[in-house]
C-alpha positions, -999 to 999 in steps of 0.1 A, spaced: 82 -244 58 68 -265 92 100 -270 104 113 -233 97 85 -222 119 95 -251 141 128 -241 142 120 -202 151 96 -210 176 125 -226 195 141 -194 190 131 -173 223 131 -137 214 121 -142 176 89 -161 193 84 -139 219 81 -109 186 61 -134 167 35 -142 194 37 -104 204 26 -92 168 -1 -121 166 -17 -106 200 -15 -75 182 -33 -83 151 -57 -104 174 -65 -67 188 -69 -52 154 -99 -79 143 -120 -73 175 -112 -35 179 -127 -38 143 -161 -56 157 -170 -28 185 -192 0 169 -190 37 177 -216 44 210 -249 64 192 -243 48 154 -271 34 137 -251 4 119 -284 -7 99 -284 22 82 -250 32 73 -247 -7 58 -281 6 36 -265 39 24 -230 15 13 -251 -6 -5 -269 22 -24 -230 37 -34 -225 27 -70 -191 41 -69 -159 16 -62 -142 44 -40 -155 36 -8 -152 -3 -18 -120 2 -17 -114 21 12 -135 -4 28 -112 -29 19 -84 -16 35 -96 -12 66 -108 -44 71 -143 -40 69 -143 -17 98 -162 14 80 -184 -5 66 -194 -13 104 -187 22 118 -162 5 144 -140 24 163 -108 17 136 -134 33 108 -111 53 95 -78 29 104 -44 36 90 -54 58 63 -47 89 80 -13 76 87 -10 66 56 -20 102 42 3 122 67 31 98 56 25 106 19 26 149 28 53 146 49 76 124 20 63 155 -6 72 183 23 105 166 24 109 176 -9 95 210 -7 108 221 26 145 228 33 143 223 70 122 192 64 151 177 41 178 186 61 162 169 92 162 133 71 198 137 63 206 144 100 204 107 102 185 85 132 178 118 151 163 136 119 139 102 113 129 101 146 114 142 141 97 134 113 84 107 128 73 130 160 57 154 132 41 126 110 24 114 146 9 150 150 -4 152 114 -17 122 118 -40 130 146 -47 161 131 -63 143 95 -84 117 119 -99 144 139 -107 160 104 -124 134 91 -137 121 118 -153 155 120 -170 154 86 -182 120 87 -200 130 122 -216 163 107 -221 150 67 -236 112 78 -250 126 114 -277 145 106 -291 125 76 -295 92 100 -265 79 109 -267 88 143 -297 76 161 -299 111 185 -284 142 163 -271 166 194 -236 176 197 -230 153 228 -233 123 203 -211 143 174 -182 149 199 -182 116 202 -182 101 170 -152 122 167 -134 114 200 -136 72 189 -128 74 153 -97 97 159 -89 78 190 -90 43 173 -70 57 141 -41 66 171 -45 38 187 -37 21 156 -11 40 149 4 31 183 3 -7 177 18 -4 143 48 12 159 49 -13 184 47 -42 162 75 -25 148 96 -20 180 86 -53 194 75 -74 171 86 -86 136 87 -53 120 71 -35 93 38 -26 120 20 -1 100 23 -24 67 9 -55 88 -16 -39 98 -34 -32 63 -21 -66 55 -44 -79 83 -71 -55 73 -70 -62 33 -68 -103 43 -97 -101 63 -124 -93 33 -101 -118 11 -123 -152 18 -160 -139 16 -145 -121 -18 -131 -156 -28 -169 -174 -17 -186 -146 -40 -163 -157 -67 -171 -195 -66 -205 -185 -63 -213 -161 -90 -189 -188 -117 -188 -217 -104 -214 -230 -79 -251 -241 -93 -233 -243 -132 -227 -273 -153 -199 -295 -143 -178 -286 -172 -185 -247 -169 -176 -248 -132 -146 -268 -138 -133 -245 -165 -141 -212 -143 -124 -224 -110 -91 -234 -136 -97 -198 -150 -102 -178 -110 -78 -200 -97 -48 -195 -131 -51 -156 -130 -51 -149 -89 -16 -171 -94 -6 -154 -125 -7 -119 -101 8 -133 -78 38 -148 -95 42 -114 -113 42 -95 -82 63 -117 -69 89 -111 -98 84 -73 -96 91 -70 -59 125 -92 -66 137 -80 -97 169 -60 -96 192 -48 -123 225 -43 -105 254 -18 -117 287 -32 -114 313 -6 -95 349 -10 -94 370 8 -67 405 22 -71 436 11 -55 453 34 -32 479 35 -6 467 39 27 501 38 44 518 10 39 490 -13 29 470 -14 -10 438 -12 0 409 -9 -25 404 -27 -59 372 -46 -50 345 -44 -70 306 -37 -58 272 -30 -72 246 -4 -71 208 -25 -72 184 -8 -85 152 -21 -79 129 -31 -108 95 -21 -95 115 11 -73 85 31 -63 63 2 -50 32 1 -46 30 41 -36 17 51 -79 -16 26 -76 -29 41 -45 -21 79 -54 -37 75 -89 -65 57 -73 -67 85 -46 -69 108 -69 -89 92 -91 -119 85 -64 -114 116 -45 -137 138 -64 -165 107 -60 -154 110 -25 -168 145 -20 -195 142 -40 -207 114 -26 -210 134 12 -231 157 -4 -252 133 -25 -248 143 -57 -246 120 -78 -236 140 -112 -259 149 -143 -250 159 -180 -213 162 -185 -205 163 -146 -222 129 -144 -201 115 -171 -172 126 -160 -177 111 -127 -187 78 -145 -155 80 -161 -131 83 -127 -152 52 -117 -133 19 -123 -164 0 -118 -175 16 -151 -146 6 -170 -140 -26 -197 -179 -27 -203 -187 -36 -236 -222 -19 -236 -205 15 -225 -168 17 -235 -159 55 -236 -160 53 -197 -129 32 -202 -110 68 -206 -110 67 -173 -88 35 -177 -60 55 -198 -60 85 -175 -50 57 -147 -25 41 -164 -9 75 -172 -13 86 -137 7 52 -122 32 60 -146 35 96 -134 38 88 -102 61 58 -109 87 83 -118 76 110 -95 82 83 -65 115 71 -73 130 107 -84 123 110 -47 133 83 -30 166 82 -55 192 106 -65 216 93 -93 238 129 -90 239 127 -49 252 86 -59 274 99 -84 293 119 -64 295 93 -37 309 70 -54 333 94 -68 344 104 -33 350 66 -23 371 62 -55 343 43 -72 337 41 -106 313 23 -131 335 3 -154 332 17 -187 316 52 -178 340 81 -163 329 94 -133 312 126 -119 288 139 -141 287 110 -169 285 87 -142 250 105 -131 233 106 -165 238 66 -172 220 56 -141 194 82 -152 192 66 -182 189 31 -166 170 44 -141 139 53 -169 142 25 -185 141 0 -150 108 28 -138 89 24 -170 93 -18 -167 79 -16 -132 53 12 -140 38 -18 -171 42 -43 -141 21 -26 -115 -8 -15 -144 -6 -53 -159 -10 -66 -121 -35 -37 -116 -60 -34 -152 -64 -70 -151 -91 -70 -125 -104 -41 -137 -111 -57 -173 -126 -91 -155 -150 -70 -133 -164 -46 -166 -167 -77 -185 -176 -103 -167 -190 -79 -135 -171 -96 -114 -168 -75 -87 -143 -79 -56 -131 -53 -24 -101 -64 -32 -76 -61 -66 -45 -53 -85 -34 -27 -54 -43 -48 -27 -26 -80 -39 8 -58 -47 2 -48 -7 -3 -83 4 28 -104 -16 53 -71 -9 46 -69 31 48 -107 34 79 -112 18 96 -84 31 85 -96 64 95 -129 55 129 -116 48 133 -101 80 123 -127 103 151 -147 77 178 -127 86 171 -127 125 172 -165 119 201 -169 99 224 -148 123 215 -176 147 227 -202 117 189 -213 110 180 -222 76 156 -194 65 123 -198 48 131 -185 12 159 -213 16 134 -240 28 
């Protein structure tokens, strides 16, 4: 691994991109430090501590800590991350939209223009609310429209800027900016959650007890991560044979290919819609402090996942089901988006491809739907396995993190695909690559 690094490092422009997208995420952890002008930070850290709800935890967690501060990167990627999420459904919805992503580099590059726009557009408008709802109960220590305009000038312009470095990190650095970027962010709450740990299971017990507990903390946050590991690489491939045919003089075709199909196709885009969903009705009600009584109450306790798993009040673990059917949904909503087994049928039938075994056109379609289910629902159990197991340790045993299932599927899937891609750079200049170290 040293000498991998060693040997990019000696590689100019690959350590040019890495110290670029260092400086970068340097940036990122002191833009996350410098509080909005007029914010009272004392008292929006007392009005987070009084939230019993996990849904601003968790937003927390992925932007580094910075809302918890009220920094200028408060709101972060997430409206980027939203816009991103409309404009792959619009795509869907919208002709013009679709047609614009087939018209190849060109097309991405407008969507990418219109996903800027939107972007801007969801910071302003919740910059906006978090001004006017927190404001005027405290949040701002004068409540006069100078100080609201701008609260909402820094948190949109921070979420842009942002934005902006993610792309650049992108252009200039090692790639994948925006997915860095909550890497960074998620990372950053990682070793005081790891401290609390120790602390609440190991620290101050009996020698035996501690030992047995740091085994235990230390077994399953490997356990994730080797399953993650094996969902992100998994692929079932589907062997294609192609026909021989004259092309003037010369027999060309006859080779034979494959079609991989991911295991775990939708990534990690199911856990953080059905969280989304899940939270945002604790969300709203939490900005007009309501806190739920009678059925409304219990309804809310139920979309909470910090009330899930306990034994001493286990119908709130519906909630749990109603997640684990809603990652599932959206596990097959995802990749009936991002994959089209008639558009690959037909394809493959125009290149004179076939699969062996299964004639082509029509038939060919409906076996890599079928395979398709079957691979979606293996990676849907992955993602909730990966997912419910920190859910069931923190209603149990209350052991309560920022960060869990979601944010370690982020982590492991940015930093190998990262890996990957600084790889290949290096192996084009006949470097041995890490995942061959």
């Amino acid at each position: 691994m040293l000498k991998t690094l060693k040997n990019a490092f000696k590689i100019k422009d690959l350590r040019n991109k890495i110290l670029f997208t260092f400086a970068m995420l340097v940036v990122i952890r002191l833009g996350s430090q410098l509080p909005v002008p007029g914010v009272d930070r004392n008292y929006f850290s007392a009005w987070f501590a009084q939230q019993t709800g996990d849904a601003f935890s968790f937003f927390n967690a992925f932007t580094g800590g910075s809302f918890i501060n009220m920094s200028i990167f408060a709101l972060n990627i997430s409206p980027y991350i939203t816009s991103s999420i409309i404009m792959q459904l619009l795509t869907v919805a919208i002709p013009k939209l679709e047609e614009m992503q087939k018209e190849g580099e060109d097309g991405r590059k407008k969507i990418a223009s219109i996903t800027r726009y939107v972007t801007v557009g969801l910071a302003l408008l919740q910059s906006t609310a978090m001004a006017v709802a927190f404001g005027g109960n405290g949040l701002l220590e004068n409540y006069n429209a100078l100080n609201v305009i701008t609260v909402i000038v820094a948190l949109t312009a921070g979420s842009a800027f942002l934005m902006w470095i993610g792309e650049r990190i992108t252009e200039h650095g090692v790639g994948n900016g925006i997915s860095i970027v909550l890497v960074i962010n998620i990372l950053s709450s990682i070793p005081q959650d790891i401290t609390n740990l120790f602390e609440q299971f190991v620290f101050g017990k009996a020698i035996a007890i501690g030992v047995v507990a740091a085994v235990v903390i230390v077994a399953i946050i490997l356990a994730m991560v080797i399953l993650v590991i094996i969902l992100n690489s998994g692929v079932r491939k589907i062997p294609v044979q192609y026909a021989k045919k004259m092309q003037g003089r010369k027999m060309v075709g006859g080779q034979t290919s494959s079609i991989p199909l991911k295991v775990n196709t939708a990534g990690v885009i199911p856990v953080i819609f059905a969280s989304s969903l899940m939270q945002l009705p604790i969300v709203i009600c939490s900005f007009f402090s309501y806190s739920g009584t009678g059925i409304w109450g219990h309804i809310l306790k139920g979309l909470n996942s910090s009330y899930w798993c306990r034994p001493s009040e286990p119908v709130y673990s519906i909630g749990l089901v109603v997640y684990v059917l809603l990652v599932v949904f959206f596990a097959y909503f995802q990749t009936s988006l991002s994959f089209n087994p008639l558009e690959i049928a037909d394809n493959l039938k125009k290149q004179g491809g076939f699969i062996p075994g299964i004639r082509p056109g029509k038939p060919t379609s409906e076996y890599l739907t079928k395979i398709l289910n079957y691979i979606i629902f293996i990676g849907a159990i992955g993602l909730i396995l990966v997912c419910v197991i920190p859910f069931v340790f923190n209603g149990v045993f209350n052991a309560s993190v920022s960060f869990g299932g979601t944010s370690l599927i982020i982590i492991v899937s940015v930093i190998l695909e990262t890996i990957k891609q600084v790889e290949s750079q290096m192996l084009v200049r006949n470097y041995k690559g890490f995942l061959n170290d």
